[in-house]
N, C-alpha and C positions, 0 to 999 in steps of 0.2 A: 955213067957209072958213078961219079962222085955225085951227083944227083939222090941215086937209089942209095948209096951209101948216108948221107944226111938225111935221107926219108926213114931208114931203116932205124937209126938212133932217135931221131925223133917220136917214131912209132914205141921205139921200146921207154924211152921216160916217160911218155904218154899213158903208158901203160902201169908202168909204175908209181907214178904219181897216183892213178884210179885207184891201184892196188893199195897202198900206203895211204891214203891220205882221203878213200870213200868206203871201199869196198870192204878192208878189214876192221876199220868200226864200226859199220853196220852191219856186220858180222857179232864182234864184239858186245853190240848195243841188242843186237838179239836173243846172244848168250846170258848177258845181263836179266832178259826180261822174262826168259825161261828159269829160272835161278829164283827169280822173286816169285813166279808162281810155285815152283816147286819148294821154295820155303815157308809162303803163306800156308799150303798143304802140310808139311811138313810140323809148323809151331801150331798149327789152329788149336788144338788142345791147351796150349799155353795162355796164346788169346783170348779167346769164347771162354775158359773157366779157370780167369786170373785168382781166385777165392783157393782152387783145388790145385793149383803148381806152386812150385817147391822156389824160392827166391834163385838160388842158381838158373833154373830156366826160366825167368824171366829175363835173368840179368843176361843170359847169352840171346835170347831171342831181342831182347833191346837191340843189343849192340848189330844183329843180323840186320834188324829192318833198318836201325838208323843208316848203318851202314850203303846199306841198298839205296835207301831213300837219298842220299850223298851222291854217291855213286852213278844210278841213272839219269840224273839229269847231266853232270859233269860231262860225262861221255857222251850224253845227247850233242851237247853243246859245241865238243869237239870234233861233230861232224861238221866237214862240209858241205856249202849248200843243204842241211837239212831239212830245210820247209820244202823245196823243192824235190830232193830225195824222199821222203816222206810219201807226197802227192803221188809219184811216178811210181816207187815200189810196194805202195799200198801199207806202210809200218804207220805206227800213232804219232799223231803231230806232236809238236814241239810244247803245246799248251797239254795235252794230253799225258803228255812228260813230265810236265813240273807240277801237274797235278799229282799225278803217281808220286813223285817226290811230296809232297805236302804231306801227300794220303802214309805214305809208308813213315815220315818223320811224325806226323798226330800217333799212328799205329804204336810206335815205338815210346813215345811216353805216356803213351794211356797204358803200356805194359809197365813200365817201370812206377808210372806214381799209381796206378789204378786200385781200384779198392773191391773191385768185383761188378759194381755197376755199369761198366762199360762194355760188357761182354757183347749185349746185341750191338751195340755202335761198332763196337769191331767186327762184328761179321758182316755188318752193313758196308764197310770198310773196307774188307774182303773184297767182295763181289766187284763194289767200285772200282777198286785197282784192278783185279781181273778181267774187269768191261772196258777198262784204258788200255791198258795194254796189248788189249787184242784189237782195238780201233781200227776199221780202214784195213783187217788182214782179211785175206780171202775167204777164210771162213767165217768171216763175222757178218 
């Protein structure tokens, strides 16, 4: 009885732990990466025709990617075992990630200093992050 009793607490901080400390930031780190496409969708008129937006939407579309671009790797980082949670659940690796981060922090000041020439490199930019992020998922 006190056997099954130690098995049964053990079982549950086992469980907790997965929960806390895997399962809800690769949760979180998914939520993340749905958010960056659906902002890249979201600002692409911002992007692609820096010449025809208005300084205010830049300056908040700045602050969205840099922020993202901060953001998903930090939270990558904060998983455990990531490389190996990656392999096993099929999410974008960990280079995959900090490239994302690179790609969304260039994104973000080619918004803010850009002069209109940069439009096709941002879409190109686009895709890139979009092709990272979906790395290694089922559908890809």
């Amino acid at each position: 009885m006190f056997i099954g009793f130690i098995l049964g607490i053990a079982s549950t901080l086992a469980c907790l732990y997965l929960t806390k400390f895997i399962v809800d930031p690769i949760i979180n780190q998914a939520n993340y990466r749905y958010e960056i496409a659906a902002m890249l969708k979201y600002y692409a008129n911002v992007y692609t025709c820096l010449g025809d937006s208005t300084a205010e939407e830049r300056q908040k579309a700045y602050e969205v990617f840099r922020g993202y671009g901060s953001w998903i790797e930090s939270k990558t980082l904060a998983i455990r075992h990531y490389a190996f949670l990656s392999q096993l659940l099929r999410k974008p690796s960990l280079e995959d990630i900090k490239k994302v981060s690179g790609e969304l922090i260039g994104l973000a000041n080619s918004i803010k200093n850009g002069k209109g020439e940069e439009d096709k490199m941002n879409r190109e930019r686009r895709e890139k992050i979009l092709k990272l992020l979906s790395a290694n998922s089922p559908e890809h």
